[in-house]
C-alpha positions as CSV (number, residue, x, y, z in Angstrom):
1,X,-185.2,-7.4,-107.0
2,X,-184.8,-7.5,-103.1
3,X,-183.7,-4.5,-101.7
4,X,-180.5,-4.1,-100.4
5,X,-179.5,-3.0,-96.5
6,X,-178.3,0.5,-96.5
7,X,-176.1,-0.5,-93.3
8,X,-173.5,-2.9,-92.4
9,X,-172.5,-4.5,-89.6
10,X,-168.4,-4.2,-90.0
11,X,-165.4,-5.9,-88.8
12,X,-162.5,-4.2,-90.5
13,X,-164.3,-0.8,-89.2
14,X,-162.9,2.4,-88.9
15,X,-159.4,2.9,-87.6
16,X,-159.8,5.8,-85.0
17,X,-158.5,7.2,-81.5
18,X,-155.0,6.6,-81.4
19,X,-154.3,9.9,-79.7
20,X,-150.9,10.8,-79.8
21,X,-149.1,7.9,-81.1
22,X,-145.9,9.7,-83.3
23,X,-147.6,8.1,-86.8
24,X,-150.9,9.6,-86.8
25,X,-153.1,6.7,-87.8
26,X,-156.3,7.1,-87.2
27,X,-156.5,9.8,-85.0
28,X,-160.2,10.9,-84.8
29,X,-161.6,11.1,-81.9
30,X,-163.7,8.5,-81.0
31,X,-167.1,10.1,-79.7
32,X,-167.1,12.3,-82.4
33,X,-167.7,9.1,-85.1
34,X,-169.7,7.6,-82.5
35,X,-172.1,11.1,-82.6
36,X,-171.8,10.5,-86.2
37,X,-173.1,7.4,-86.6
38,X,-175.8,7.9,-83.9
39,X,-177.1,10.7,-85.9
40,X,-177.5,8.8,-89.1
41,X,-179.1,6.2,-87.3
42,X,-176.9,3.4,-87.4
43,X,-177.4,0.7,-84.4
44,X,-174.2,-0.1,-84.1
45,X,-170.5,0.9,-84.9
46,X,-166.9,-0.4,-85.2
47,X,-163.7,0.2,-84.2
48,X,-160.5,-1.2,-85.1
49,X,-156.8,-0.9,-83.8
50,X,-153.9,-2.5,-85.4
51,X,-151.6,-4.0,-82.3
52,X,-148.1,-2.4,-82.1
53,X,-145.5,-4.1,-84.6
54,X,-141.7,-4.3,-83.9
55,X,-139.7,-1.5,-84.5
56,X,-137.9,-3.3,-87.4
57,X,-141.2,-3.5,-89.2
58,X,-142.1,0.6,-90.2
59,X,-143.1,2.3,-93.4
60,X,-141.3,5.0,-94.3
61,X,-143.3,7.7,-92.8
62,X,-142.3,6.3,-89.9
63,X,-138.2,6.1,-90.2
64,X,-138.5,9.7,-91.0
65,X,-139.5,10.0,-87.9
66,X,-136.1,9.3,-86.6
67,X,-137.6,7.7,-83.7
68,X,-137.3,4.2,-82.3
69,X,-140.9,4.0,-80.9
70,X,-143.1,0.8,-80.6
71,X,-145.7,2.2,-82.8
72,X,-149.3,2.2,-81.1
73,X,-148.2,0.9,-77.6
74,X,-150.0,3.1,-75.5
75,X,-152.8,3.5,-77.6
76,X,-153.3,-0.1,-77.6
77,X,-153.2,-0.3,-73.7
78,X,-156.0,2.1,-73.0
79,X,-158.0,1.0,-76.1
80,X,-160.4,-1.9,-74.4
81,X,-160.7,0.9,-70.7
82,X,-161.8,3.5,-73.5
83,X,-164.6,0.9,-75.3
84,X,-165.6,0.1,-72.1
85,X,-166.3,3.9,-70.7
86,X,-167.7,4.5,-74.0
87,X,-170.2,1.9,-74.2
88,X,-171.5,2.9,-70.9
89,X,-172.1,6.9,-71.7
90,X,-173.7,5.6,-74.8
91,X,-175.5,2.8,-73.6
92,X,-178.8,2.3,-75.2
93,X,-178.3,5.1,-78.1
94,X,-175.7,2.6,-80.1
95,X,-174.0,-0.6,-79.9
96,X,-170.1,-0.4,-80.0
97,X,-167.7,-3.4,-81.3
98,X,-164.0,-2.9,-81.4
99,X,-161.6,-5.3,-82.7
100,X,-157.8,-5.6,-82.9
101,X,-155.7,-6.4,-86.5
102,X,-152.9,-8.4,-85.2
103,X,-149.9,-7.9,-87.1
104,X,-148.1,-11.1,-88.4
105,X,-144.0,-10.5,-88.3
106,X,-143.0,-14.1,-88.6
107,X,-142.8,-16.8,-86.3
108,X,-139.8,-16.2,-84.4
109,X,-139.8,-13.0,-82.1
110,X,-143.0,-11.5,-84.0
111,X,-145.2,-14.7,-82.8
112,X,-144.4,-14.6,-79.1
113,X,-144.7,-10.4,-79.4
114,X,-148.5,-11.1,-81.3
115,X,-149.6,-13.5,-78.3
116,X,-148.8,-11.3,-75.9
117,X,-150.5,-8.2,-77.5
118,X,-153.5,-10.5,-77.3
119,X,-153.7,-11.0,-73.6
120,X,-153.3,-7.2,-73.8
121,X,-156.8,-6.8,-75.9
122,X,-159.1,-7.9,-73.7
123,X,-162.6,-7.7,-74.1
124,X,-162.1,-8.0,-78.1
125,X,-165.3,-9.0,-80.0
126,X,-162.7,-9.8,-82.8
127,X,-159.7,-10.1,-84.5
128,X,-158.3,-9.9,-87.5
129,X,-154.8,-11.5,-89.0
130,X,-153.2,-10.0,-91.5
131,X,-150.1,-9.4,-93.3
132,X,-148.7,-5.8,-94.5
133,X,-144.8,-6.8,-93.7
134,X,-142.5,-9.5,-95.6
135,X,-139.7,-10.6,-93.7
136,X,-137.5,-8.4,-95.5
137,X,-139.2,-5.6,-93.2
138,X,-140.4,-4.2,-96.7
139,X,-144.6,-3.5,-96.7
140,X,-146.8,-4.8,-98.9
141,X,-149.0,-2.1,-98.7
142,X,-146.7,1.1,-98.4
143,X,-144.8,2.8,-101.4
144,X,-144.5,2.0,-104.8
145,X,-140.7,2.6,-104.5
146,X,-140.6,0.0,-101.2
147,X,-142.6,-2.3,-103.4
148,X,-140.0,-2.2,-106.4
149,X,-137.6,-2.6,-103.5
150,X,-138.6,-6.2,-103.0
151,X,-139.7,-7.2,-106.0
152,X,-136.0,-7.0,-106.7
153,X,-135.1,-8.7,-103.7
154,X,-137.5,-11.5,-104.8
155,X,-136.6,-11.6,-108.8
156,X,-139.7,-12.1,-110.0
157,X,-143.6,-11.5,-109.6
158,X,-144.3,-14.8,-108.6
159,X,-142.1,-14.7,-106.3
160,X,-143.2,-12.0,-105.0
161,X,-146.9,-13.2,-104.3
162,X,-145.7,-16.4,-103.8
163,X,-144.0,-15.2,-100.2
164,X,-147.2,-13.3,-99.5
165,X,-148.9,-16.5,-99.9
166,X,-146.6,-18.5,-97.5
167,X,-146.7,-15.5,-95.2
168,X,-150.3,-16.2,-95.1
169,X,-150.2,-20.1,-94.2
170,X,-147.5,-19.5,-91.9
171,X,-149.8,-17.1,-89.7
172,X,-153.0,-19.3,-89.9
173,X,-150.7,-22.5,-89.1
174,X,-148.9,-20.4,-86.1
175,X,-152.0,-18.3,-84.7
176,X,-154.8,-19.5,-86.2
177,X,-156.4,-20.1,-83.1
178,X,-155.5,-16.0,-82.2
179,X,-157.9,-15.3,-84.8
180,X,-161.1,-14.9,-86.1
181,X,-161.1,-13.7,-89.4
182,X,-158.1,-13.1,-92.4
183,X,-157.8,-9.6,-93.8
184,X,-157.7,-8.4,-97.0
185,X,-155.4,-11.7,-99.0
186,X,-155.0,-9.6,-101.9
187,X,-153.4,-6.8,-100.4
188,X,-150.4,-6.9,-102.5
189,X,-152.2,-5.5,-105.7
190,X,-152.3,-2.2,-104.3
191,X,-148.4,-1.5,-105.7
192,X,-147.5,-4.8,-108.3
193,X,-149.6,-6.2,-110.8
194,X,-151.4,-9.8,-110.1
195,X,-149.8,-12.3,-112.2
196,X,-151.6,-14.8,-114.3
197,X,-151.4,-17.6,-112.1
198,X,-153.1,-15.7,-109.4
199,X,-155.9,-14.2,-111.8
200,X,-156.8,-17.4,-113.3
201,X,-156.1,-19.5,-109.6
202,X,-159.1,-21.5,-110.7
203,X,-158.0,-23.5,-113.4
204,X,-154.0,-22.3,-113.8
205,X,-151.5,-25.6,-113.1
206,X,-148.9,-23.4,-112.1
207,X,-147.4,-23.9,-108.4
208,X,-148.5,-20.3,-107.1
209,X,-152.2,-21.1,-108.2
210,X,-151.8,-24.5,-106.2
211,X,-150.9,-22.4,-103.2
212,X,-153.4,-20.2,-103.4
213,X,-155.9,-22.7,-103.6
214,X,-154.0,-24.6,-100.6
215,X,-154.4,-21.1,-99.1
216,X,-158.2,-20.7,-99.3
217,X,-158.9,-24.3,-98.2
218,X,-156.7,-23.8,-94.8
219,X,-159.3,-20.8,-94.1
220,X,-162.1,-22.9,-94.5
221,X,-161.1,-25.8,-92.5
222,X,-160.0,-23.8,-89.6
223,X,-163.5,-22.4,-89.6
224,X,-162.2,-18.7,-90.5
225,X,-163.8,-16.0,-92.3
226,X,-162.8,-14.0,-95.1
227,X,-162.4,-10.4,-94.8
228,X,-164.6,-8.5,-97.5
229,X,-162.5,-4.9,-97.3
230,X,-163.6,-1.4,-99.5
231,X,-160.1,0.2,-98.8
232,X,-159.1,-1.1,-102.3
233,X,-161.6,0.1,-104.2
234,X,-161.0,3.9,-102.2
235,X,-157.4,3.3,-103.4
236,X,-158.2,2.6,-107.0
237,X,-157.2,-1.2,-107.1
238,X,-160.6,-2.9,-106.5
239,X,-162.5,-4.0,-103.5
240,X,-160.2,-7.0,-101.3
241,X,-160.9,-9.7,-102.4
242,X,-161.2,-9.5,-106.4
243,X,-164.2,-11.7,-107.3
244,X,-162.7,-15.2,-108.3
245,X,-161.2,-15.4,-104.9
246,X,-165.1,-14.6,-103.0
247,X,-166.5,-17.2,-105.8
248,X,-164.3,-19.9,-104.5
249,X,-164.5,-18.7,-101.2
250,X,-168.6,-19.3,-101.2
251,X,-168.3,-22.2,-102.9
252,X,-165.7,-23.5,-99.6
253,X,-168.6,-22.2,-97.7
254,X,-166.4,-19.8,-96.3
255,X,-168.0,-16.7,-94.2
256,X,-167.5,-13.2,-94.9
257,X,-167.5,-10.2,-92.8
258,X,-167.4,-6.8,-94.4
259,X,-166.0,-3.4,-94.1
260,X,-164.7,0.0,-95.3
261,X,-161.2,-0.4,-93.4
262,X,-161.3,3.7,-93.5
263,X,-159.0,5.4,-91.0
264,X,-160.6,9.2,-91.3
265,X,-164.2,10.1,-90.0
266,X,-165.0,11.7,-93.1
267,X,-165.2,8.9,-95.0
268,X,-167.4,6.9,-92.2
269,X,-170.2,5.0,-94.4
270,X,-168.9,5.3,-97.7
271,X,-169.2,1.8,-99.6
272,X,-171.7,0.1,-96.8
273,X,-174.7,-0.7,-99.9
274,X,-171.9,-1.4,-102.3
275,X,-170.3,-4.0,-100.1
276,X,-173.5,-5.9,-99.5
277,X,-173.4,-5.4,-103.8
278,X,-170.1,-6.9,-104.2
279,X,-170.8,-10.0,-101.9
280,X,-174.5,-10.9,-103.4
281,X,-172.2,-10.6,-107.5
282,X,-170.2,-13.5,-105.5
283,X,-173.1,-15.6,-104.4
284,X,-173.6,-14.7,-100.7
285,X,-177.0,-13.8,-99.1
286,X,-175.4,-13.0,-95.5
287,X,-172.3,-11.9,-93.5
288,X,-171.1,-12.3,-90.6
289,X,-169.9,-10.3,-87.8
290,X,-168.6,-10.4,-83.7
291,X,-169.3,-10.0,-80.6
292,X,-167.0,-11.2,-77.9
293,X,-165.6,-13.6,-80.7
294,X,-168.6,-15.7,-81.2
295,X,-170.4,-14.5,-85.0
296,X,-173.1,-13.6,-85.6
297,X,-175.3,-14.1,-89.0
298,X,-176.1,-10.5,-91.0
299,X,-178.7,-10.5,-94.2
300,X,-177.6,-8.3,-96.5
301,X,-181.4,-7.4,-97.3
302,X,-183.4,-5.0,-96.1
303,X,-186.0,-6.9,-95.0
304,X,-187.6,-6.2,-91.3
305,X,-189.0,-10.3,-90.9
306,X,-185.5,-11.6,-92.0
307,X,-183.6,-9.9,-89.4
308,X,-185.6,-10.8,-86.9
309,X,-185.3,-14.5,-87.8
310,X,-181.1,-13.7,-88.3
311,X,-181.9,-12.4,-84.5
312,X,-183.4,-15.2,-83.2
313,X,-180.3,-17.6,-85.6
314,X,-178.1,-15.3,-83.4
315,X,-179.6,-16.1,-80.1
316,X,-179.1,-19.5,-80.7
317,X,-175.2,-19.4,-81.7
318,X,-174.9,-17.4,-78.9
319,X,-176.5,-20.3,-76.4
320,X,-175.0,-22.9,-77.9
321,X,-171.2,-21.3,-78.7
322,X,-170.8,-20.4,-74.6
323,X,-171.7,-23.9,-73.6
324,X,-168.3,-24.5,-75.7
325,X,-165.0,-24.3,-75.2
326,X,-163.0,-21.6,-77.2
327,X,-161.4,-24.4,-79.7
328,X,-165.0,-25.8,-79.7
329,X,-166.5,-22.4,-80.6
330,X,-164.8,-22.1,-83.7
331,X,-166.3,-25.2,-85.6
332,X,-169.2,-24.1,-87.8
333,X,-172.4,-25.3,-86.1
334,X,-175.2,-27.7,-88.0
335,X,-178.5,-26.0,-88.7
336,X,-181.8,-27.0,-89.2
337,X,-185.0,-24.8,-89.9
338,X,-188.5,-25.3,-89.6
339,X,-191.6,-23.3,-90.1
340,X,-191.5,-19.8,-90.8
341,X,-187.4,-20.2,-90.8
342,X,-187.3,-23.0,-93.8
343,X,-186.1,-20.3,-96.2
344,X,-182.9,-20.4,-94.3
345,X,-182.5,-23.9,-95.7
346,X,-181.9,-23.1,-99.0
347,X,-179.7,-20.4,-98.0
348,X,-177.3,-22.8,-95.3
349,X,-176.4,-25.3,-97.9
350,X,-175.9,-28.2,-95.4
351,X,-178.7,-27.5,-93.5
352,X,-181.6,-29.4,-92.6
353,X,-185.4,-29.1,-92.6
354,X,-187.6,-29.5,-89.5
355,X,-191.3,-29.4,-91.0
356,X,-193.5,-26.8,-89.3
357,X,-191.9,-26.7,-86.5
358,X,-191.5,-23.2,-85.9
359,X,-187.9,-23.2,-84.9
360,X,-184.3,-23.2,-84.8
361,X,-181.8,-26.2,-83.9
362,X,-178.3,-25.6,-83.8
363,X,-175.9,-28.3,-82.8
364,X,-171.9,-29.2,-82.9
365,X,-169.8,-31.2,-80.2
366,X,-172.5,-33.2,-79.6
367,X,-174.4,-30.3,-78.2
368,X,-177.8,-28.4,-79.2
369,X,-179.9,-25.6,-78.7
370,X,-183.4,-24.9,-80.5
371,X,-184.9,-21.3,-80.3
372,X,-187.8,-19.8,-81.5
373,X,-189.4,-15.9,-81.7
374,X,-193.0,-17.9,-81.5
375,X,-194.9,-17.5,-78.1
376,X,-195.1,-21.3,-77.0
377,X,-198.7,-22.4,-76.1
378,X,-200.3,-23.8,-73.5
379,X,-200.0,-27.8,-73.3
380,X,-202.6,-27.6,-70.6
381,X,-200.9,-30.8,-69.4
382,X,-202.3,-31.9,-65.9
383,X,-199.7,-32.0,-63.1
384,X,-199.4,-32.4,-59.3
385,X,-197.8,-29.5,-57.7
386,X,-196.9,-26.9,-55.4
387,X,-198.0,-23.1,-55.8
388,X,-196.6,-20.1,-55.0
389,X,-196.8,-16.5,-54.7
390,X,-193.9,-15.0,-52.7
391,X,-191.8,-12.1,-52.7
392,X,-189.6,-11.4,-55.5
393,X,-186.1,-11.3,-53.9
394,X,-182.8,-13.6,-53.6
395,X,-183.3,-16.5,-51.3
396,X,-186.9,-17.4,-52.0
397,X,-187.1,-20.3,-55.0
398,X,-184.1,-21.4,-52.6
399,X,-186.2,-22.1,-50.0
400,X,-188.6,-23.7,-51.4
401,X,-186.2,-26.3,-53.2
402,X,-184.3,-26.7,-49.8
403,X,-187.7,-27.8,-48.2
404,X,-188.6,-29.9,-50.4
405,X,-185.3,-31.7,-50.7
406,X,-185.1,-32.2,-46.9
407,X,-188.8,-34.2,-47.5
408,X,-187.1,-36.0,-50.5
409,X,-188.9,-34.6,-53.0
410,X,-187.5,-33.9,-56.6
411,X,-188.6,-31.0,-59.2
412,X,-189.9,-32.8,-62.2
413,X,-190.7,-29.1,-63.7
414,X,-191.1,-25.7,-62.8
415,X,-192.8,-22.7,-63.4
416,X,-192.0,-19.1,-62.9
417,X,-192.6,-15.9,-63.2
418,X,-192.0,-12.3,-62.1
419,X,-194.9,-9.6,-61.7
420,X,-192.8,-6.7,-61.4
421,X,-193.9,-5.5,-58.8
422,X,-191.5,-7.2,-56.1
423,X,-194.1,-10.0,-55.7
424,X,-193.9,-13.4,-58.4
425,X,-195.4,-16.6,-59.1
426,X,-194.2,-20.2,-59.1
427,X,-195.4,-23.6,-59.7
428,X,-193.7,-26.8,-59.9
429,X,-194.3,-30.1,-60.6
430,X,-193.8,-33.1,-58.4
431,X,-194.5,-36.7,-57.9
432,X,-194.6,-37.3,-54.2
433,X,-197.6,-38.2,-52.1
434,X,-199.7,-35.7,-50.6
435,X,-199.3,-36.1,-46.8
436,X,-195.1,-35.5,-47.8
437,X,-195.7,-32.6,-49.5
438,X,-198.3,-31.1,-46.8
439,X,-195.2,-31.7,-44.4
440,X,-192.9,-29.8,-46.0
441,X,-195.8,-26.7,-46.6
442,X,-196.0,-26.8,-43.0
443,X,-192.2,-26.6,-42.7
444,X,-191.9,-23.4,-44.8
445,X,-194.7,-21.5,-42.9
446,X,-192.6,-22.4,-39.9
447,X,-189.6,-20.9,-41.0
448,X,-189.6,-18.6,-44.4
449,X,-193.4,-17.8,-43.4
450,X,-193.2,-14.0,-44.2
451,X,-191.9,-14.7,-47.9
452,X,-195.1,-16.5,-49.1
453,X,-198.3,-14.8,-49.6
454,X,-199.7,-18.3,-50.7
455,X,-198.1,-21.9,-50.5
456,X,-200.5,-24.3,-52.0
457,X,-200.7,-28.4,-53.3
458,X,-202.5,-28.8,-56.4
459,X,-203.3,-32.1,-57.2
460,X,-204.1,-32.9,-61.3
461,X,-203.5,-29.1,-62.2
462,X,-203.3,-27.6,-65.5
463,X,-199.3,-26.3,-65.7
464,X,-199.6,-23.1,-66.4
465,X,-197.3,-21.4,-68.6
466,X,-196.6,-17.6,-67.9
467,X,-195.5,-17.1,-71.7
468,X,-194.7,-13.7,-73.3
469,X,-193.5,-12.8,-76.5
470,X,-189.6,-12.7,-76.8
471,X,-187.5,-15.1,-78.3
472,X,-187.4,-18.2,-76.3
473,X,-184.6,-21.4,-75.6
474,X,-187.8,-24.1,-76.7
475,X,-184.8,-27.1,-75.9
476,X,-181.5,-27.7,-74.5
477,X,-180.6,-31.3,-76.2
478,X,-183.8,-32.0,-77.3
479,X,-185.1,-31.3,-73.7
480,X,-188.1,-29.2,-73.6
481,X,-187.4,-26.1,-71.7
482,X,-189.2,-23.0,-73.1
483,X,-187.7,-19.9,-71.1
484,X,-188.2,-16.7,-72.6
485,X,-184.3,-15.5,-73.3
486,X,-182.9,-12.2,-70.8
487,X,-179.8,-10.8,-71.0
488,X,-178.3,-13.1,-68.4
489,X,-179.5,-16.8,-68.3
490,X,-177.6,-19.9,-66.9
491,X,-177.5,-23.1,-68.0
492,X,-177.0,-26.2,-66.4
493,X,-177.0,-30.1,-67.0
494,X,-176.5,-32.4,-63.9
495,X,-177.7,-35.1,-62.3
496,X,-181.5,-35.3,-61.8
497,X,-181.7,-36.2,-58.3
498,X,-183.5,-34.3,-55.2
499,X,-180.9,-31.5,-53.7
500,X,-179.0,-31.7,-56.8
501,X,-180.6,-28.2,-58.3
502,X,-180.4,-26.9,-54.1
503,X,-176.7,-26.5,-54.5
504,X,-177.0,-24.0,-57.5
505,X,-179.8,-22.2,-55.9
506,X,-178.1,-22.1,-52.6
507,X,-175.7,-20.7,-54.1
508,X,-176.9,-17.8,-56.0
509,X,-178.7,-16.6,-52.8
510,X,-175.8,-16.9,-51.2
511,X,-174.1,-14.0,-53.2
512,X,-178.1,-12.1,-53.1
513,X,-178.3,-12.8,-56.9
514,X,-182.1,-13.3,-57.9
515,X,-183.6,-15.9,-59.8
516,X,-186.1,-13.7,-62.4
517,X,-187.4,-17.2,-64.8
518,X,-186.7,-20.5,-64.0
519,X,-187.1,-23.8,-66.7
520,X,-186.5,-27.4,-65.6
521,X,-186.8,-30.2,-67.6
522,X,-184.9,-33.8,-67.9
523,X,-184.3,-36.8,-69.8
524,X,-183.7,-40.2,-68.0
525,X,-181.2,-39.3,-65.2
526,X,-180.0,-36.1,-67.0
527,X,-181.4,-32.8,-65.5
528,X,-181.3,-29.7,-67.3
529,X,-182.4,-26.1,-65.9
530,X,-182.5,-22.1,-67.3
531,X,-182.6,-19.8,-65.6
532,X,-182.8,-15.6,-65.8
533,X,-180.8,-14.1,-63.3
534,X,-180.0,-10.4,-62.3
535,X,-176.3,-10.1,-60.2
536,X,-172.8,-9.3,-60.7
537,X,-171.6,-11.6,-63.6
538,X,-168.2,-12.6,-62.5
539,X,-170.1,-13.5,-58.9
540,X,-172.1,-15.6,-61.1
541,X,-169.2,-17.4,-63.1
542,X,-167.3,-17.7,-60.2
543,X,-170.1,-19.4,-58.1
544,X,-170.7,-21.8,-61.0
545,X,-167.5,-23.4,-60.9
546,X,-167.5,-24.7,-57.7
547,X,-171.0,-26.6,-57.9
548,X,-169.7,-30.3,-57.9
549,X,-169.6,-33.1,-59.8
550,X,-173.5,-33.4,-60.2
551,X,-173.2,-30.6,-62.5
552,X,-171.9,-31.7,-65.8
553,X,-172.6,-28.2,-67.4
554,X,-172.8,-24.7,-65.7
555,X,-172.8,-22.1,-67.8
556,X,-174.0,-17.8,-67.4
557,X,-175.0,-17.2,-71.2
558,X,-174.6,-13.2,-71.4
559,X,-176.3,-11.8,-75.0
560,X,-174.0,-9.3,-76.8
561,X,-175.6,-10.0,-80.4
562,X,-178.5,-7.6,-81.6
């Protein structure tokens, strides 16, 4: 039997830092769990913060209180400053994720008071909806006695679950698109019994199953995922959700993220092997989890090869997610595997194979990206070309694109790469005639003379690669591209004409952001280009929206996933 991860990557994490708010939930300080989680050798951690709720929505605790507070409120402000700071003290010991649980309080006031709490939670890498209120202002998850309070407001059992339920589909039909993932959607067994029609949902006629089901089908087709939560089974009523409810959910192909949902450092890591236990029971091989709302794929076994492959799946979501809109983002992508990542094929039920071609394609919208962690080799195709070695600083790959463009001369491919030692290399491809070319090398050493330690024209040259290991972008679109993947790598489709790929490089070295990789390729009229870059990222964003209508796609991809 395949061993199990000891670890999980949560969403519903641990409730902490919510300093002196007058209900004391989850209180801890933050860099103490982070210290604790760094010395058991986690890689990453997760914090969660539940947005402020009305005042007319309170447990008891906090009506005792005698105070009309808005619970949270300036907690909730500071929380994403906080993350920030935190993640850069502890950069490179730990990744840090937070995420907000946005409180549904019905679609009147309680909507318009959720949306705004979400422009207030910036910098998210999730969020979770769920339900602990009726509209009664009663909790579902508070005392026994508030509990027996609305049951007798309701009448009846099923009445009871049956406004939970429509609670439910009135927050995914209202802010579904607010949301990533729904928590815990059996929360109300924690103080009333399930009734039959919910235990036996999968074959029961009765209306409340129907709903249910109706329920579980809405998740799946607004591409949401199921939160897999341990704070039941600390509280003696079973892991959220029971089993039925994760069977059905696999078989809707529905994701899962997991998590202890614990809201006291002392309990940090309790339940992270017996989560990835109670999600294989239901048929599931893999979780998911966020970062900056796009998911990313977990195995649940502990198996070094299969997480780097789940690393290299991630890359590609990644790509291929920010060259999407945010509606766009949420539609499950298509997979196919090839090569040493086939055995994701039987595990992605509608995937499809790609032969021994060592690789991943992901696609939606239209749209694809293929990735690989396999060092591409040498095509030793034979090219015409220019060569360079230059300084490595802004400005340079600019001038030699602006030269060559003035002589009419388009970039079929390119080639380059940085020695690290504030010199690089470059090569790229052209088609033009020699005496052209010889003008514009004259031209350079004119003008940009002191950035070039060579400036050559190679005719029926071997392209030469530059290839290291890393995990590479092998196509944009089916377009060949092979750049080994950075942490900050722009993407672009546009026209493929000459000075069409000037304006973006005249740009970056306008704002003395330096071009680290560069990968051209094109199909017909289409050109594509990656490229690493180092510079200030909203620089970068803000440059790439003012490129023209030659660029059809301008995208900076940052990498969050690990």
């Amino acid at each position: 039997m395949r061993k199990l991860n000891e670890f999980i990557w949560e969403t519903h994490g641990i409730h902490a830092g919510t300093e002196q708010d007058h209900v004391k939930h989850g209180i801890d300080k933050l860099e103490d769990i982070i210290d604790k989680a760094i010395e058991a050798g986690n890689p990453s951690i997760t914090f969660i913060i539940h947005s402020p709720r009305l005042t007319n929505f309170r447990y008891i605790a906090e009506r005792e209180t005698q105070v009309k507070f808005i619970r949270g409120n300036k907690s909730y402000l500071n929380y994403p400053k906080r993350i920030a700071n935190l993640r850069k003290k502890y950069e490179g010991q730990i990744n840090i994720k937070y995420g907000v649980e946005l409180e549904w309080m019905g679609p009147d006031l309680g909507l318009q008071w959720s949306r705004s709490k979400i422009f207030q939670a910036e910098d998210a890498d999730y969020v979770i909806g769920s339900v602990h209120f009726a509209p009664e202002g009663l909790p579902y998850d508070g005392s026994k006695e508030e509990a027996q309070e609305l049951l007798k407001l309701r009448g009846s059992l099923e009445a009871y679950w049956d406004g939970y339920f429509n609670e439910m589909i009135q927050m995914i039909e209202c802010f579904g698109d607010m949301i990533q993932i729904i928590g815990h959607i059996d929360l109300p067994k924690l103080n009333v019994d399930m009734p039959d029609a919910v235990v036996n949902f999968e074959t029961s006629s009765h209306p409340l199953a129907n709903k249910f089901r109706t329920l579980l089908e809405l998740i799946a087709d607004r591409n949401l995922s199921l939160d897999v939560n341990m704070a039941g089974k600390f509280k003696g009523v079973g892991v959220y959700p029971v089993q039925s409810i994760l069977r059905r959910a696999n078989e809707l192909q529905i994701p899962v993220c997991v998590g202890t949902d614990t809201h006291h450092v002392k309990y940090y890591g309790l339940n992270y092997k017996e989560s990835l236990e109670y999600i294989q029971e239901a048929g599931y091989e893999n979780y998911v989890s966020y970062s900056k709302l796009i998911p990313e794929n977990r195995t649940i076994f502990d198996d070094h090869d299969l997480k780097v492959k789940y690393t290299v799946l991630n890359k590609g979501i990644e790509l291929l997610n920010q060259r999407l809109d945010e509606t766009q983002r949420r539609i499950i992508p298509d997979f196919s595997f090839g090569g040493s990542f086939s055995e994701f094929v039987n595990i992605y039920r509608s995937a499809t194979g790609m032969g021994e071609y060592n690789a991943i394609r992901i696609r939606k919208w239209g749209k694809s990206i293929t990735v690989t962690d396999e060092t591409p080799k040498n095509t030793k195709r034979i090219v015409n070309g220019l060569f360079s070695e230059h300084l490595d600083e802004p400005g340079v790959i600019s001038s030699l694109f602006n030269t060559l463009a003035s002589e009419g001369i388009n970039v079929n491919t390119a080639r380059l790469k940085s020695n690290n030692d504030g010199t690089a290399v470059a090569f790229l491809s052209i088609d033009n005639a020699n005496g052209t070319v010889e003008s514009a090398i004259e031209f350079i050493k004119g003008t940009d003379g002191g950035l070039f330690k060579e400036l050559t024209y190679k005719e029926d040259a071997v392209l030469p690669n530059y290839y290291s290991k890393g995990v590479y972008l092998l196509e944009m679109d089916g377009v060949k591209l092979n750049l080994a993947l950075s942490k900050k790598v722009i993407l672009t489709k546009h026209n493929n004409a000459p000075g069409v790929l000037l304006i973006l490089l005249s740009a970056l070295a306008s704002r003395n952001i330096n071009i680290k990789d560069l990968r051209l390729g094109n199909l017909n009229n289409i050109g594509y280009s990656a490229l690493v870059v180092n510079g200030d990222s909203n620089e970068i964003r803000n440059l790439l929206t003012k490129l023209g209508d030659q660029y059809y796609e301008a995208n900076l991809i940052e990498f969050h996933s690990f």
